[in-house]
N, C-alpha and C positions, 0 to 999 in steps of 0.2 A: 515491552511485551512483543515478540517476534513469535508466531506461529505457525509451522509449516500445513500445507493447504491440509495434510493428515490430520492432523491436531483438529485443525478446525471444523473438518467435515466429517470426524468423528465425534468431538463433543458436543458438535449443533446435533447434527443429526440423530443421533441416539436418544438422545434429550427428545428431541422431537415429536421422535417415533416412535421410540422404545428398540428395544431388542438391538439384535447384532447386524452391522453394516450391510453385510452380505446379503440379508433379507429386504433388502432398500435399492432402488433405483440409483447409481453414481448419479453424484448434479457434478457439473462442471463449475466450479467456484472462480469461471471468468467468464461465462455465460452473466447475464444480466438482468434482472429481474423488470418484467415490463410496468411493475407498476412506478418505483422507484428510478428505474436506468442503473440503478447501482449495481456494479457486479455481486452475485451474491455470496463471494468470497471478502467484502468492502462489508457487506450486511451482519457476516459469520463475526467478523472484529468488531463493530458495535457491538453486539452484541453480549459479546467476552466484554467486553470492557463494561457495560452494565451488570451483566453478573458479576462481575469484580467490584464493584460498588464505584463504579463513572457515574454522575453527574452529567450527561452531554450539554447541560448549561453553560456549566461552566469552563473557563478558559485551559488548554493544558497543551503539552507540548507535543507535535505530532511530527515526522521524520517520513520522508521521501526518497525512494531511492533509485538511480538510472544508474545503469549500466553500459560503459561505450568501450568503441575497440582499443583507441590511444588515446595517449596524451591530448594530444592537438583538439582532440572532438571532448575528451573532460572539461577541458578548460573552457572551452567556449559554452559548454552546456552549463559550467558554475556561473559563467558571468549572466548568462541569460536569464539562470534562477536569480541568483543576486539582483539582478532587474526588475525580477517581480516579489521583490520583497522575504527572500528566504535570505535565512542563514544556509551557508555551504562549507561543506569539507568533500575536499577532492582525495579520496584513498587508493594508491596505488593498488595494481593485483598482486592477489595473494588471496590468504584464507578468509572470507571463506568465499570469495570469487575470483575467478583468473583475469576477469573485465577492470577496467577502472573505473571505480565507482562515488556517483556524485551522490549525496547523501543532504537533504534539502531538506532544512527544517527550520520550522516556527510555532509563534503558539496561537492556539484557533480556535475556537467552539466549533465542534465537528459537526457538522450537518451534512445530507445528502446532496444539497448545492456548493457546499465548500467543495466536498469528497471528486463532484463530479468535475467542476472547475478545474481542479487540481490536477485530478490523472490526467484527463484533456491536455493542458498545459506541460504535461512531464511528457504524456506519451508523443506530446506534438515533437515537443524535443529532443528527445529518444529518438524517434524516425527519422527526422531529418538529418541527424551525425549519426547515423548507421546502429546506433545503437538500442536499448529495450529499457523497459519503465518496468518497475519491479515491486510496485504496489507503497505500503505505510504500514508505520504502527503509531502507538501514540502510548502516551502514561497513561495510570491511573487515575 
């Protein structure tokens, strides 16, 4: 399940609130909510995923993904993931990014400390070989 920030901050937020977006404040869905620290675009995907009938008990597969300039900085960022216990696939550019893209996944019980853990660790990575951390999804 892949949803673009639209998706989600129309079906949270409607849900919400009621009525039509336009009537509503935008929230920034990589702003972070201070009680949690989770961005609350991180919050919007729980959430989908327990309306979907998730269980966040239990164990399921969840995908990571960085985006960097070249080769040289993919590959180093796979081995790094690989270091920390992900599976990785290194995807050339193309559709549907022009970046090469590392794509890090494992299976986790999603909590707020894994969630926070994790982006930390991608985005640390992401910066340091010049490239950006582009959030998760996860199954059902």
């Amino acid at each position: 399940m892949r949803l673009t920030g639209e998706e989600i901050c129309v079906g949270l937020f409607r849900r919400r609130f009621g009525g039509d977006d336009a009537d509503h404040e935008h929230v920034d869905l990589n702003e972070r909510s201070p009680v949690t620290g989770l961005r609350y675009g991180d919050i919007a995907i729980l959430g989908q995923l327990i309306e979907l009938g998730a269980d966040l008990d239990e164990p399921r597969h969840a995908m990571w993904f960085v985006h960097l300039p070249d080769h040289d900085a993919a590959t180093l960022a796979a081995a790094r993931a690989a270091d920390a216990g992900f599976e990785v696939d290194v995807l050339e550019p193309g559709e549907p990014s022009p970046d090469w893209t590392v794509v890090c996944g494992r299976d986790v019980v999603l909590s707020p400390g894994l969630i926070l853990e994790t982006d930390a660790l991608l985005e640390g990575i992401a910066a340091e070989l010049g490239g950006r951390f582009d959030g998760w999804e996860a199954a059902v």
